[in-house]
C-alpha positions as a Python dict, from the first residue, in 0.01 Angstrom:
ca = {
    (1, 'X'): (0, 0, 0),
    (2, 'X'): (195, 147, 287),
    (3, 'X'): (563, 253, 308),
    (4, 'X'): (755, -69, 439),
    (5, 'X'): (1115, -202, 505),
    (6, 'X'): (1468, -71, 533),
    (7, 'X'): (1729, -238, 398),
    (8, 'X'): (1994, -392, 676),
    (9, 'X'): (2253, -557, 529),
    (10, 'X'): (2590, -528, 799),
    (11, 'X'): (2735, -237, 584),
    (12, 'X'): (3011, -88, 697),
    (13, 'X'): (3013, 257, 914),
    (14, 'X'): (3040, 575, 724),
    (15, 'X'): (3453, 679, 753),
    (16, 'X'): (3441, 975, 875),
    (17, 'X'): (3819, 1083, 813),
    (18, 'X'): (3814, 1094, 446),
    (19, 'X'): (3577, 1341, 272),
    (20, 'X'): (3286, 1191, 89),
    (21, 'X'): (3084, 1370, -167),
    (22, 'X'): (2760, 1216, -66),
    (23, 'X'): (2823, 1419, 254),
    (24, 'X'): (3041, 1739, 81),
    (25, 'X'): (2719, 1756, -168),
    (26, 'X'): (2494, 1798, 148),
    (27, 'X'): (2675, 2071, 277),
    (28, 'X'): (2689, 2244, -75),
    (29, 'X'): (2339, 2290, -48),
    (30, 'X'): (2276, 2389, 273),
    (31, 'X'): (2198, 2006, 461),
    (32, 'X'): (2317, 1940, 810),
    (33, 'X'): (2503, 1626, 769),
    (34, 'X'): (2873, 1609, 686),
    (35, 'X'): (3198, 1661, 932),
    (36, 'X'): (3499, 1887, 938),
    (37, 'X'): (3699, 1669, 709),
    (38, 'X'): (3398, 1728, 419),
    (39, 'X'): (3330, 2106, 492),
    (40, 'X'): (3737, 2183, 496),
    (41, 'X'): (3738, 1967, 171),
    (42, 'X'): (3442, 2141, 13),
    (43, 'X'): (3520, 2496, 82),
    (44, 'X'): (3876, 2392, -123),
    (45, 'X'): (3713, 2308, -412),
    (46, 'X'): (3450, 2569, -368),
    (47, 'X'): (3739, 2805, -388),
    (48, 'X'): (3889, 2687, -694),
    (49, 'X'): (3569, 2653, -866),
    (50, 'X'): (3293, 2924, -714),
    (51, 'X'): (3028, 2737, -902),
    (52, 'X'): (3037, 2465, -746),
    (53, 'X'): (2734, 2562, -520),
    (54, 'X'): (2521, 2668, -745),
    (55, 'X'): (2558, 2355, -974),
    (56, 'X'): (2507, 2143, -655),
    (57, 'X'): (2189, 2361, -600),
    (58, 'X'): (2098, 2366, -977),
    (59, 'X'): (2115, 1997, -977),
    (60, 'X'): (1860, 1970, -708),
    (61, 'X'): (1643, 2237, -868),
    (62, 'X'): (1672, 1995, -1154),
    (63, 'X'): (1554, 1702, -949),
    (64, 'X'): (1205, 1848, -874),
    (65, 'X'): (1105, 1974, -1195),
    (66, 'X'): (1181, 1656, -1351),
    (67, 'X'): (1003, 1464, -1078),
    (68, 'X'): (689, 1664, -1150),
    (69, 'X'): (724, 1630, -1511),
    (70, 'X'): (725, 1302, -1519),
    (71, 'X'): (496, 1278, -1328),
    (72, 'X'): (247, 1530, -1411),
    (73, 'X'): (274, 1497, -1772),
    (74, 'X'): (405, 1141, -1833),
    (75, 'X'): (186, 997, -1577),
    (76, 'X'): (448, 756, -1426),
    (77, 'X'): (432, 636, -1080),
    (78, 'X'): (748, 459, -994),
    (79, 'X'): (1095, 568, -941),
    (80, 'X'): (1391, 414, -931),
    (81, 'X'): (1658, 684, -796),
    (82, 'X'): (2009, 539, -853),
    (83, 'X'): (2280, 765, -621),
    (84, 'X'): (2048, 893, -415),
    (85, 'X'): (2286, 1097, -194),
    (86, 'X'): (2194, 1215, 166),
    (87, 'X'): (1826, 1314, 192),
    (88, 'X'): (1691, 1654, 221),
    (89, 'X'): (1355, 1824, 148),
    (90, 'X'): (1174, 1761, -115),
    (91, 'X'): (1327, 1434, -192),
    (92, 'X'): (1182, 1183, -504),
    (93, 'X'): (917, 1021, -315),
    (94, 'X'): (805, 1329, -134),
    (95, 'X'): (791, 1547, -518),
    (96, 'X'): (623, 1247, -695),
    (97, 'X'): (380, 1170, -416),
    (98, 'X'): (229, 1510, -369),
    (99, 'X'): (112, 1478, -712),
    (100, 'X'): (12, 1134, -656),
    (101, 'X'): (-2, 987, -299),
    (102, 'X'): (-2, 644, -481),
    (103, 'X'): (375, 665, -608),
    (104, 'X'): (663, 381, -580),
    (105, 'X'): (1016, 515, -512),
    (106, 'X'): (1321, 303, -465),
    (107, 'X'): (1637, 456, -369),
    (108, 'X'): (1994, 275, -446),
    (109, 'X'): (2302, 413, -314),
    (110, 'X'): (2665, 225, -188),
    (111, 'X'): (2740, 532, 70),
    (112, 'X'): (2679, 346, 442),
    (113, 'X'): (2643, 702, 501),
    (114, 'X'): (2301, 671, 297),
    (115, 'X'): (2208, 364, 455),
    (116, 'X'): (2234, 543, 786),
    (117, 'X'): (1997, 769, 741),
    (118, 'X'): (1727, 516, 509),
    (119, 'X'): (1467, 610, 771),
    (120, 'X'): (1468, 946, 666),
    (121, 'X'): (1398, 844, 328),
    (122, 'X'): (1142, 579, 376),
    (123, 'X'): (883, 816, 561),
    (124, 'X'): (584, 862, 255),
    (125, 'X'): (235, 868, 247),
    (126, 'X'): (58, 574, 341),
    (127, 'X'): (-78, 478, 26),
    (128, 'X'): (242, 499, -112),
    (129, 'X'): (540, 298, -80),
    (130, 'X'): (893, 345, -23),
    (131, 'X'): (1204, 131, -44),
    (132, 'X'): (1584, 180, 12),
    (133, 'X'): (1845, -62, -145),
    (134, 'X'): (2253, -22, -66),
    (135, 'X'): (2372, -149, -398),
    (136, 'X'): (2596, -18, -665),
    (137, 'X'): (2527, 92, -954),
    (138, 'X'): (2782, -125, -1151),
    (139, 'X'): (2614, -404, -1008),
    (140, 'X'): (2268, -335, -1199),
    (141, 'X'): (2116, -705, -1189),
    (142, 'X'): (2105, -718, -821),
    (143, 'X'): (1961, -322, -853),
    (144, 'X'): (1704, -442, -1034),
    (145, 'X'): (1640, -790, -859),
    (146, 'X'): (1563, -594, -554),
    (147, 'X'): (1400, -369, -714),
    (148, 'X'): (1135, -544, -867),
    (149, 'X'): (1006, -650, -481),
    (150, 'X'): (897, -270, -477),
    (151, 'X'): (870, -191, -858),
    (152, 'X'): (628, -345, -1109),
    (153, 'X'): (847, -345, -1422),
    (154, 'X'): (572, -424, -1612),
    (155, 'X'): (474, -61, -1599),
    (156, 'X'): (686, 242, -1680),
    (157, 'X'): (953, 324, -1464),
    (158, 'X'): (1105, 667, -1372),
    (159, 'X'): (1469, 593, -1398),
    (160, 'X'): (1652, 863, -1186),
    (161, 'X'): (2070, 866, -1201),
    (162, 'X'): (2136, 1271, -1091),
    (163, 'X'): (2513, 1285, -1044),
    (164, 'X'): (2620, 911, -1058),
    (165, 'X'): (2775, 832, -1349),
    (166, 'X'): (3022, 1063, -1332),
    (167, 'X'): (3174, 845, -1086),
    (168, 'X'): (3213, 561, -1332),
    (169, 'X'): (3521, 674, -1452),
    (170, 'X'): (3549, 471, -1798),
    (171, 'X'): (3262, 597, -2046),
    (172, 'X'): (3204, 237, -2208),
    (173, 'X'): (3136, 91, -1890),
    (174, 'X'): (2866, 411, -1799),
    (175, 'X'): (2749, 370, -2153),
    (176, 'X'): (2637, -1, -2079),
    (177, 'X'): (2521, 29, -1749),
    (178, 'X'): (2284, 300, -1877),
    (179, 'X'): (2154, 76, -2180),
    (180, 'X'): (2145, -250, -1984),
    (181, 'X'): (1912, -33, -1667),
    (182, 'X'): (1668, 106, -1970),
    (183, 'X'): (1632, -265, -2156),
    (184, 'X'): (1474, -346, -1871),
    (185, 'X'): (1252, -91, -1822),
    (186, 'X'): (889, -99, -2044),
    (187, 'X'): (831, 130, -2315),
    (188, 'X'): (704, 454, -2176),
    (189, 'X'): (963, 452, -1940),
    (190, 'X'): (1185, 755, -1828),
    (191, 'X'): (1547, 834, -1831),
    (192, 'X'): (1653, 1188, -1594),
    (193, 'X'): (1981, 1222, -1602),
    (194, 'X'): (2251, 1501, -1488),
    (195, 'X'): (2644, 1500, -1517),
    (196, 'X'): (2936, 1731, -1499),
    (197, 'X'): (3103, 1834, -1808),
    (198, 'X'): (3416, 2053, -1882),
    (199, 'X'): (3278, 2184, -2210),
    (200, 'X'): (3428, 2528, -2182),
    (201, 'X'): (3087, 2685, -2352),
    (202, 'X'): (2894, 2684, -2025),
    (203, 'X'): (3205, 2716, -1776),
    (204, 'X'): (3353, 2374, -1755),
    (205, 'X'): (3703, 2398, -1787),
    (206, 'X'): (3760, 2520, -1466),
    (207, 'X'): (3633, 2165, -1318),
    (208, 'X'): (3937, 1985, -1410),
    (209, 'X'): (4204, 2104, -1175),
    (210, 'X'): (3915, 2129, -864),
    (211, 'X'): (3875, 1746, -955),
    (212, 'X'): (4174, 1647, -982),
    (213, 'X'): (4232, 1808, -589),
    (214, 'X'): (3891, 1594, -539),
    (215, 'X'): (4081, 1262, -624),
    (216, 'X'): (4344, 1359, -459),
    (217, 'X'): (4175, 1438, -124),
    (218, 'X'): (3836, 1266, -118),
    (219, 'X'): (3643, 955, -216),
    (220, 'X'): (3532, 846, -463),
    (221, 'X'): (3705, 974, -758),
    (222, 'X'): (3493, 1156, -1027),
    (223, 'X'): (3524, 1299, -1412),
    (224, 'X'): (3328, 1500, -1618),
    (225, 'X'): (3248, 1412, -1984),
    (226, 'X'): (3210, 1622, -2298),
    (227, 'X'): (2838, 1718, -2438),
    (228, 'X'): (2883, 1456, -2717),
    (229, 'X'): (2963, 1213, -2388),
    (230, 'X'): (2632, 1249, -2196),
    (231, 'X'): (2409, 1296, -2498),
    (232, 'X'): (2516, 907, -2584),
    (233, 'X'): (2348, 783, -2249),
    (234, 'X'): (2047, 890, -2440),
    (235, 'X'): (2140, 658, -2713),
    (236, 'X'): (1765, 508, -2869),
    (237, 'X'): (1544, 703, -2641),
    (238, 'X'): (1379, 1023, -2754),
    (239, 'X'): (1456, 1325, -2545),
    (240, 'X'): (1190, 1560, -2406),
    (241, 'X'): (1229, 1951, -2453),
    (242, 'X'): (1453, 2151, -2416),
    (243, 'X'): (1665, 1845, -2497),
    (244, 'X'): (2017, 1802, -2324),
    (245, 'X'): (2100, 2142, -2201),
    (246, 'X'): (2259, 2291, -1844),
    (247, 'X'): (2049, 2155, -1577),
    (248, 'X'): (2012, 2450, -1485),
    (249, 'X'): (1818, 2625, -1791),
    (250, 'X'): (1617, 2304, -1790),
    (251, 'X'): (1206, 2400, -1801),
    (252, 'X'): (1373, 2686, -1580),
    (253, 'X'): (1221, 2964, -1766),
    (254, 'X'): (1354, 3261, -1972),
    (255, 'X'): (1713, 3416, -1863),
    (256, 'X'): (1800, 3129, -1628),
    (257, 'X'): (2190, 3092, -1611),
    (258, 'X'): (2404, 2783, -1732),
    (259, 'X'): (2590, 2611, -1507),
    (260, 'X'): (2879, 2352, -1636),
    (261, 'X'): (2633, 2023, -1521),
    (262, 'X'): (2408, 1891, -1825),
    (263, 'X'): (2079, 1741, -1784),
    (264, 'X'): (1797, 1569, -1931),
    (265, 'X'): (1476, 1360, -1950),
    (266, 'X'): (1438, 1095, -2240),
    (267, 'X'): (1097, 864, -2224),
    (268, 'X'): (1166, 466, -2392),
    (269, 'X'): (1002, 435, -2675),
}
């Protein structure tokens, strides 16, 4: 099957005068597209918490291994990346279709800044097939609705949510988002998830007053959660090795350093 269709749906523009972190994430790691407002923006918060980069790089770092993983080793084909962000190299579909040309990625995102630049996203190989949906992910029935025009839920799905549920600011709701996404996924199924924590054991604490400036300053407003927090998005799926750890340290090898942003891969039983 070849790569088809982006989606046009009227969105509005991407505002420009307000710093966004799909665009202040990009320029953490070294993309090309943000504007004065997001680099002026990032380098504050870069400046009250150094780390910053390197958990924006970590966390991309993370991305790929788990892509192969899951691939590689859990044979799954399709991906559904929830918060996709602005793309770059080595994006889902690109990881998961070197290993196999045949693989199904959808992306979901709500930035029109995203939508903008769908065509970026959407180039694959041509047996495989690519899709881009500007949704929310607080609205998961229409995620998966439109999904399932690309996806074959019948078979395992690679559920991808890197850095988006720290943006749903009350845990409960996160909580059932996450459960109500993986009930309708098939056993064998995948969960890869990352998010921001102020545990002060791997650095955290210093991400509350740089987030607080965030909210202040740029859109849209974000927390962190505690280890206990994120490890209950994993609630009745089993976790892969090394478990929940720094994304960072995650099948990164021997002396790797933490960095205050967990991740994870869980398969559905």
């Amino acid at each position: 099957m070849s790569e088809h269709h982006t989606a046009t749906d009227g969105s509005p523009g991407p505002d420009t005068a307000v710093a966004h972190n799909a665009r202040v994430w990009n320029y953490w790691i070294g993309g090309t597209d943000h504007h004065p407002v997001d680099r002026r923006v990032g380098d504050h918060v870069a400046g009250m918490f150094p780390v910053i980069r390197e958990v924006a790089r970590a966390d991309r770092l993370f991305l790929g291994r788990a892509v192969r993983l899951i691939t590689a080793e859990r044979g799954v084909r399709q991906f559904l990346d929830i918060g996709t962000g602005l793309p770059t190299g080595d994006n889902t579909h690109q990881i998961a279709q070197r290993l196999a040309p045949g693989a199904r990625t959808v992306y979901v995102d709500n930035d029109p800044a995203v939508l903008a630049h769908a065509r970026t996203l959407l180039a694959g190989t041509p047996e495989g097939t690519t899709d881009y949906i500007h949704a929310d992910v607080r609205d998961a029935d229409a995620v998966l609705e439109r999904a399932a025009r690309t996806l074959d839920f019948g078979r395992p799905v690679a559920v991808m949510m890197l850095g988006i549920l720290n943006f749903v600011l009350d845990t409960a709701s996160a909580r059932e988002i996450v459960r109500g996404i993986m009930a309708r996924v098939p056993p064998g199924s995948c969960l890869a998830l990352t998010h921001p924590t102020f545990d002060a054991d791997v650095g955290g604490e210093g991400q509350i007053p740089a987030m607080e400036f965030w909210n202040e300053h740029a859109t849209p407003p974000i927390t962190a959660r505690s280890r206990e927090d994120v490890a209950a998005f994993f609630e009745g799926l089993e976790l892969l090795d090394p478990g929940l750890v720094p994304c960072s340290q995650w099948h990164a090898g021997a002396g790797a350093p933490a960095v205050p942003q967990f991740g994870a891969v869980a398969v559905k039983p």
